[in-house]
N, CA, C and O of each residue as an XYZ file, in Angstrom:
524
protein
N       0.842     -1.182      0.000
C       0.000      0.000      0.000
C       0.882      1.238      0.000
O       1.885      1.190      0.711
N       0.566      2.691     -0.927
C       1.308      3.228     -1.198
C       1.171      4.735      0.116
O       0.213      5.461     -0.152
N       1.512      4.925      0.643
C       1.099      6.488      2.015
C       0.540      7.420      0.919
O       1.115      7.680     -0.138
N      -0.777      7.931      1.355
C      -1.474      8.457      0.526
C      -0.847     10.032      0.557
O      -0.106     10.180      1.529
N      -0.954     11.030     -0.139
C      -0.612     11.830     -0.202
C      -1.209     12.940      1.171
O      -2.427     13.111      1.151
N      -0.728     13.391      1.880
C      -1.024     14.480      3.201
C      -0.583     16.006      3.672
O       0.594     16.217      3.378
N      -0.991     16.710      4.087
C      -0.363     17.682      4.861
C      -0.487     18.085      6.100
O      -1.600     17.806      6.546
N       0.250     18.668      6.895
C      -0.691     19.213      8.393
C      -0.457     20.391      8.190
O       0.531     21.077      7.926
N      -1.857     20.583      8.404
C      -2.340     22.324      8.054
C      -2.057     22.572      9.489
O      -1.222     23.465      9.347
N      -2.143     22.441     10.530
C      -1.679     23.118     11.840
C      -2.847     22.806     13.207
O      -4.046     22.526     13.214
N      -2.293     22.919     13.798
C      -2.658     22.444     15.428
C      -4.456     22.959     16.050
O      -4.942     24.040     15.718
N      -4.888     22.373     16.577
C      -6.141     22.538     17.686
C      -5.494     22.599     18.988
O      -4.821     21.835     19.680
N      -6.059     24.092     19.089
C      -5.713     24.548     20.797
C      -7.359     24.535     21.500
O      -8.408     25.076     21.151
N      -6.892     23.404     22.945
C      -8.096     23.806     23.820
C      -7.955     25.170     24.640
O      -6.952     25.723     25.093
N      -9.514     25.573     24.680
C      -9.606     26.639     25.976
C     -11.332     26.777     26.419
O     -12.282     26.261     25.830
N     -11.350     27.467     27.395
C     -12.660     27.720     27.640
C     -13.277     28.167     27.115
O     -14.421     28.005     27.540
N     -13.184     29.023     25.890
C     -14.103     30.068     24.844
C     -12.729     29.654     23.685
O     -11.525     29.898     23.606
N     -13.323     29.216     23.237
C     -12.750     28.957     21.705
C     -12.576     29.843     20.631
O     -11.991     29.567     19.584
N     -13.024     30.766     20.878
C     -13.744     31.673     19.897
C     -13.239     33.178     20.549
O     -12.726     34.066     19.867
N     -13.455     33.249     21.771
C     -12.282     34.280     22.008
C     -10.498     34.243     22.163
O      -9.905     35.236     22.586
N      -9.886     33.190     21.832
C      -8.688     32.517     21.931
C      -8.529     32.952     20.624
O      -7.557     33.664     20.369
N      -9.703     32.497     19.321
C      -9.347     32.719     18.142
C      -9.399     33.870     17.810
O      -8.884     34.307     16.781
N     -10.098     34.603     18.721
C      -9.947     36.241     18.070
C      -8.554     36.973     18.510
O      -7.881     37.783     17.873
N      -8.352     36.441     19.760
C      -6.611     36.453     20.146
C      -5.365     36.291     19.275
O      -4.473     37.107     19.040
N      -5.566     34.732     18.754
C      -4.430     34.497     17.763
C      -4.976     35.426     16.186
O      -4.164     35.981     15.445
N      -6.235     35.415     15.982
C      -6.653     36.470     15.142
C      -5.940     37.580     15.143
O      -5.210     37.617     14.152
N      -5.842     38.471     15.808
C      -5.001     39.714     16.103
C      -3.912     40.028     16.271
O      -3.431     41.104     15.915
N      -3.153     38.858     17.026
C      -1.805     38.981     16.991
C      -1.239     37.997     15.693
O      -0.014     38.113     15.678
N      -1.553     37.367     14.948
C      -1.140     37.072     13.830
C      -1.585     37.497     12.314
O      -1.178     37.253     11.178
N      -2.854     38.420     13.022
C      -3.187     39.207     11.166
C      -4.033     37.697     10.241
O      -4.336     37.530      9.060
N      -4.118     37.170     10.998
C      -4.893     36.071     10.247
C      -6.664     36.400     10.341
O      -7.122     37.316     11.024
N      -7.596     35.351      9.420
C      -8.582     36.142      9.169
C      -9.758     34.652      9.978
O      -9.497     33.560      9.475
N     -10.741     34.619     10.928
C     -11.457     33.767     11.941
C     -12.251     33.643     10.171
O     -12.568     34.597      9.461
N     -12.387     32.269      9.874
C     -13.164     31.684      9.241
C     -14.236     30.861      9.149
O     -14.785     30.583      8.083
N     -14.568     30.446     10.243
C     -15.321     29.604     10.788
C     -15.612     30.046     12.619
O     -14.692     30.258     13.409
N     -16.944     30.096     12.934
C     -17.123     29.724     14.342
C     -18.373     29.302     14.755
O     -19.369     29.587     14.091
N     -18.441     28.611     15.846
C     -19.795     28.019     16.683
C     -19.475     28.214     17.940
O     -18.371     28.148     18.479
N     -20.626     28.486     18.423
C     -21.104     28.573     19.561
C     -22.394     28.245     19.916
O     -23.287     28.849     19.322
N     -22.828     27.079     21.102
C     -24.324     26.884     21.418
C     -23.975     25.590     22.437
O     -23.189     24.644     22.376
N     -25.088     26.105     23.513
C     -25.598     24.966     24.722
C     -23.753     25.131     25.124
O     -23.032     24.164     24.882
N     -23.296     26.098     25.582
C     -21.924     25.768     26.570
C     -20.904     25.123     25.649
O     -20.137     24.288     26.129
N     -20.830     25.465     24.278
C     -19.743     24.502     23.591
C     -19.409     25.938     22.514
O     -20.246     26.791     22.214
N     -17.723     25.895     21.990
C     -17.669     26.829     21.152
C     -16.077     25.969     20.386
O     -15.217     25.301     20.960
N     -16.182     26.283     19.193
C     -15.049     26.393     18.333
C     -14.832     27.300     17.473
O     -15.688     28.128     17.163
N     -13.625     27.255     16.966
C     -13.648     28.085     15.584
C     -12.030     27.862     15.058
O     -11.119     27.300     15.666
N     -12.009     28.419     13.894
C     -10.984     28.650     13.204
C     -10.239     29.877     12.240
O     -10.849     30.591     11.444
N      -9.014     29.921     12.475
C      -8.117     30.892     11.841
C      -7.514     30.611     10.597
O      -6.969     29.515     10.468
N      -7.515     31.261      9.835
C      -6.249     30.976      8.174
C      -5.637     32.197      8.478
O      -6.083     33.248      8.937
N      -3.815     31.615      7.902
C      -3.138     32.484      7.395
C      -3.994     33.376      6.046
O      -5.050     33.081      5.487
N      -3.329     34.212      5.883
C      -3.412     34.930      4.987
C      -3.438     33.866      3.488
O      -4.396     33.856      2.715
N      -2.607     33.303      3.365
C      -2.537     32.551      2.144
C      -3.459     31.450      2.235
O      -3.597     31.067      1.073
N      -4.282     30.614      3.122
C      -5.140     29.508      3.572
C      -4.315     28.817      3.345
O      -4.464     28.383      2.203
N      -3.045     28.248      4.042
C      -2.576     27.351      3.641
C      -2.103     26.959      5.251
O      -1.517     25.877      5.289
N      -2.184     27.335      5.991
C      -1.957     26.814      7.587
C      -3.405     27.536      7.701
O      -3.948     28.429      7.052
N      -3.841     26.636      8.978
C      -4.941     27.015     10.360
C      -4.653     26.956     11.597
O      -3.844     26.093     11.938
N      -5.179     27.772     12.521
C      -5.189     27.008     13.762
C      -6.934     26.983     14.062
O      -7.769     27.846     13.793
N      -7.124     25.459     14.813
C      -8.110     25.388     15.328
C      -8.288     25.832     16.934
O      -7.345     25.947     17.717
N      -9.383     26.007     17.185
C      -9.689     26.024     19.210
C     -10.881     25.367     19.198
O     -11.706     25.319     18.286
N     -10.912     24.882     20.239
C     -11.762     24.210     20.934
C     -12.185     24.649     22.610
O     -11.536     24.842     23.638
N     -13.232     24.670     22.339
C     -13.918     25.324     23.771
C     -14.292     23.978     24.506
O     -15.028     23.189     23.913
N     -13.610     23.539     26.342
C     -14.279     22.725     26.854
C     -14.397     23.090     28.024
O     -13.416     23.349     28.720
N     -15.523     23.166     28.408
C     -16.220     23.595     29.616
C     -15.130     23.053     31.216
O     -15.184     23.611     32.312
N     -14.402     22.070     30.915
C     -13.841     21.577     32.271
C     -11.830     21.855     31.672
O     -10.792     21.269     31.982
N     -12.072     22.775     30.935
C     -10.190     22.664     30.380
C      -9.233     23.666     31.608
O      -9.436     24.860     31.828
N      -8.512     23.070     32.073
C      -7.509     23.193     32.600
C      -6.369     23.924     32.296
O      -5.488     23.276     31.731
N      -6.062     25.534     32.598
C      -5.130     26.356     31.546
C      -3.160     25.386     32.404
O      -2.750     25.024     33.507
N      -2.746     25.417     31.227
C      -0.994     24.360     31.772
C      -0.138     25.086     32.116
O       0.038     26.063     31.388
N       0.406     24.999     32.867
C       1.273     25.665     33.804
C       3.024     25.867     32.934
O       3.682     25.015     32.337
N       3.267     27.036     33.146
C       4.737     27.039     33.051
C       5.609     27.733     33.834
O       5.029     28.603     34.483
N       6.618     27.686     33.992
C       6.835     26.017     33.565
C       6.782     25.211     33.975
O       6.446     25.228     35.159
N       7.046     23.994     33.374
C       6.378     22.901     33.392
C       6.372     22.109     35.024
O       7.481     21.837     35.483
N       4.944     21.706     35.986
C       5.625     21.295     37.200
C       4.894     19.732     37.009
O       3.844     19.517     36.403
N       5.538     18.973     37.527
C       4.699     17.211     37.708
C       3.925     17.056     38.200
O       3.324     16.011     37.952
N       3.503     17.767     39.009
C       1.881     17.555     39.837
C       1.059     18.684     39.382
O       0.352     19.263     40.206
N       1.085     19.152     37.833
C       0.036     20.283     37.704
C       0.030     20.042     36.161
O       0.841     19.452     35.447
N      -1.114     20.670     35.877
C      -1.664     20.457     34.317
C      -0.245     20.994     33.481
O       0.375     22.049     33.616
N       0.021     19.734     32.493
C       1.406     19.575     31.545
C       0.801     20.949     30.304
O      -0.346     21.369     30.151
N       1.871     21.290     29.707
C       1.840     21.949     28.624
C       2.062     20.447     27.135
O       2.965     19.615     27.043
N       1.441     20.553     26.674
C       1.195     19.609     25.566
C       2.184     20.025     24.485
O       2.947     19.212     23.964
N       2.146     21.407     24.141
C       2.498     21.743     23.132
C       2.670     23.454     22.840
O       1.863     24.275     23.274
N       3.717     23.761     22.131
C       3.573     25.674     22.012
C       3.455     25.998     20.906
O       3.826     25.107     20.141
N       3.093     26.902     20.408
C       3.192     27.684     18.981
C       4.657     28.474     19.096
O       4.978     28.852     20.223
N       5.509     28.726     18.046
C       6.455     29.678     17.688
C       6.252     30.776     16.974
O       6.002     30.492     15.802
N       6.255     31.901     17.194
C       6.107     32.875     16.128
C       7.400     34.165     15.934
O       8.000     35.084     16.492
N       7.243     33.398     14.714
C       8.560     34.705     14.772
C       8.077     36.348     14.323
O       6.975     36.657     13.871
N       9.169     37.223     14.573
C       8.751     38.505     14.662
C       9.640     39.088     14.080
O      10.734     38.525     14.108
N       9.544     40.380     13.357
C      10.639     41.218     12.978
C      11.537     41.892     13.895
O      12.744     42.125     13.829
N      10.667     42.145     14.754
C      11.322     42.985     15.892
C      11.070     42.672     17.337
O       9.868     42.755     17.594
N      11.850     42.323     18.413
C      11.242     40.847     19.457
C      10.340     41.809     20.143
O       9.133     41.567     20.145
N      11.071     43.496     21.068
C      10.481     44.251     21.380
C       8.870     44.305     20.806
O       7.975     43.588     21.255
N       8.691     45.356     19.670
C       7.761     45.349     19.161
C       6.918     44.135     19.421
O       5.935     44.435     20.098
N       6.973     42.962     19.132
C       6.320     41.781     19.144
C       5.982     41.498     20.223
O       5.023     40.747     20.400
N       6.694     42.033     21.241
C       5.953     41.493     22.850
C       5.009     42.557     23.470
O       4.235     42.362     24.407
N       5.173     43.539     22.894
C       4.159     44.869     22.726
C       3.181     44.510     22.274
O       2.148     44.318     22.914
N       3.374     44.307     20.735
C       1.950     43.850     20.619
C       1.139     42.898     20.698
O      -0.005     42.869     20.244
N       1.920     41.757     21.511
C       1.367     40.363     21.916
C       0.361     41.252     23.357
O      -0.854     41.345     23.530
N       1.646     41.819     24.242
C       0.521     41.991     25.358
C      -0.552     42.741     24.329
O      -1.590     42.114     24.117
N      -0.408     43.883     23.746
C      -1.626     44.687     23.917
C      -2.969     43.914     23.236
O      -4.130     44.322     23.248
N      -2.513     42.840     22.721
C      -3.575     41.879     22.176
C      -4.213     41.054     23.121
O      -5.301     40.527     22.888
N      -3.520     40.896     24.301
C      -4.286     40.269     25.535
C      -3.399     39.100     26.165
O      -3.768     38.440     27.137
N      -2.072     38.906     25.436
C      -1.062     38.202     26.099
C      -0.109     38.717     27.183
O       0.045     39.909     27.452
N       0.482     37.744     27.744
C       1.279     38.519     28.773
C       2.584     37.723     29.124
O       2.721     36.542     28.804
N       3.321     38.281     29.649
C       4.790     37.726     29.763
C       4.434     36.909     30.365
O       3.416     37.028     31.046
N       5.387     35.423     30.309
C       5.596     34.621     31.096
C       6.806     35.123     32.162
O       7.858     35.453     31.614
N       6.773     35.180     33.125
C       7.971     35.426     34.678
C       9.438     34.217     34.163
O      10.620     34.516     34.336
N       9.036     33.092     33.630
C      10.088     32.303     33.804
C      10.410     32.380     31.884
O       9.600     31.842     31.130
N      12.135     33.380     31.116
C      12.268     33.042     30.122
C      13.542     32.627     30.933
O      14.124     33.067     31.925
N      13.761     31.298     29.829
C      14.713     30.271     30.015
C      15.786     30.436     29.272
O      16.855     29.887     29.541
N      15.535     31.523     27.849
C      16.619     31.989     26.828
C      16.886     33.119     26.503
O      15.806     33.606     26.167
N      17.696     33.891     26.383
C      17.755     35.237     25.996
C      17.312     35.055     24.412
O      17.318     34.018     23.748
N      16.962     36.262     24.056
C      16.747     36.385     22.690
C      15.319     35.779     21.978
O      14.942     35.782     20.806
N      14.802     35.343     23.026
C      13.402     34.694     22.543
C      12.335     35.080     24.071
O      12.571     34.942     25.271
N      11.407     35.480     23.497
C      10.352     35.820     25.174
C       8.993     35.117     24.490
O       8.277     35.232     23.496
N       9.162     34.124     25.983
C       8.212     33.112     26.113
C       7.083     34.214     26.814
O       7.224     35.085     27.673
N       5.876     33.733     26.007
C       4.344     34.814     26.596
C       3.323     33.553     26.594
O       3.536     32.419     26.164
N       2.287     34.017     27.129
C       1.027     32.892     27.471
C      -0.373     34.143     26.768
O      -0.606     35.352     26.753
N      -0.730     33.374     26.476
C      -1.857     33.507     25.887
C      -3.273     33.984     26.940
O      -3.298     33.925     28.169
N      -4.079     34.325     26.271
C      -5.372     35.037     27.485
C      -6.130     33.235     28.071
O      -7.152     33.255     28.756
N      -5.636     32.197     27.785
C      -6.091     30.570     28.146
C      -4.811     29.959     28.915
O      -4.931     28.856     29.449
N      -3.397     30.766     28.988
C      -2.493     30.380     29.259
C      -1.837     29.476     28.936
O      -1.106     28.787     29.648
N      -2.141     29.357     27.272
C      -0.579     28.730     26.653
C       0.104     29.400     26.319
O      -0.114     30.342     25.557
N       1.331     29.020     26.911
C       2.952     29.156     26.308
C       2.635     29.264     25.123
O       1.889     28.417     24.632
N       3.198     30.504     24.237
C       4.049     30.996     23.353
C       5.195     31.449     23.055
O       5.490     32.401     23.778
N       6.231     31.098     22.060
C       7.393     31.906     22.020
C       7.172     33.070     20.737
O       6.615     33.101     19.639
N       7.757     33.742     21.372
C       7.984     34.834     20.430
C       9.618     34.776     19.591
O      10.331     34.449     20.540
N      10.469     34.898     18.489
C      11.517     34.829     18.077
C      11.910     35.518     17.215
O      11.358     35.341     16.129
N      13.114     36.692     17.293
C      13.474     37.036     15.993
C      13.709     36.411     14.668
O      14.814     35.875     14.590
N      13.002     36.335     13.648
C      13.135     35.412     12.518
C      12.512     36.040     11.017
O      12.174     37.224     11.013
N      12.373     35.247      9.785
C      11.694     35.679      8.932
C      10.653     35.560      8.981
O      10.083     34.579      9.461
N       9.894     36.960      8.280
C       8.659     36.689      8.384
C       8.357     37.266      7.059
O       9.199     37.898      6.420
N       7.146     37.045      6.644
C       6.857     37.796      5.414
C       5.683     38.645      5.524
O       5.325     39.331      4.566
């Protein structure tokens, strides 16, 4: 049997409002909310890049647990982070908070500032290309 042809368009983040998470990564990434639901205590939705060629999904669950960083063994694990790079790191953590993110207390690297999200996932922020 031959592996059928695939891609991964990009990750599903849980949070309690799905839909305000996506208007979050909405804003701080310039991407455009394409999809959303909401009804009876349940919400999702979704983001495209600019080009539709990555998404991120969210998922709203009424009992979700925001993950701690960093990371401790007796408390809700971080699963997973997004990277985003930035032109300018300053600038970028400016406008992460003013979008509703906020520093994380513990960065582990110079040159990269780890921020959490308004659900409290870990994000890095990184000087890199961007287009």
């Amino acid at each position: 049997m031959e592996r059928p042809r695939t891609r991964l368009s990009g990750p599903v983040l849980d949070a309690a409002d799905a839909i305000e998470l996506a208007r979050f990564y909405e804003t701080l990434l310039g991407w455009t909310m394409v999809e959303e639901f909401q009804a009876d205590g349940l919400s999702w939705a979704k983001i495209e890049s600019p080009g539709g060629d990555l998404k991120i999904e969210f998922q709203g669950l009424a009992d979700y647990v925001p993950p701690v960083w960093p990371t401790s063994g007796d408390e809700q694990q971080m699963m997973m982070h997004l990277d985003v790079a930035v032109d300018d790191l300053d600038n970028g953590t400016a406008w992460a908070v003013g979008a509703g993110a906020t520093v994380a207390e513990h960065q582990p690297r110079e040159g990269i500032r780890v921020m959490l999200d308004p659900a409290g996932h870990p994000f890095c922020l990184f000087p890199g290309k961007v287009v």
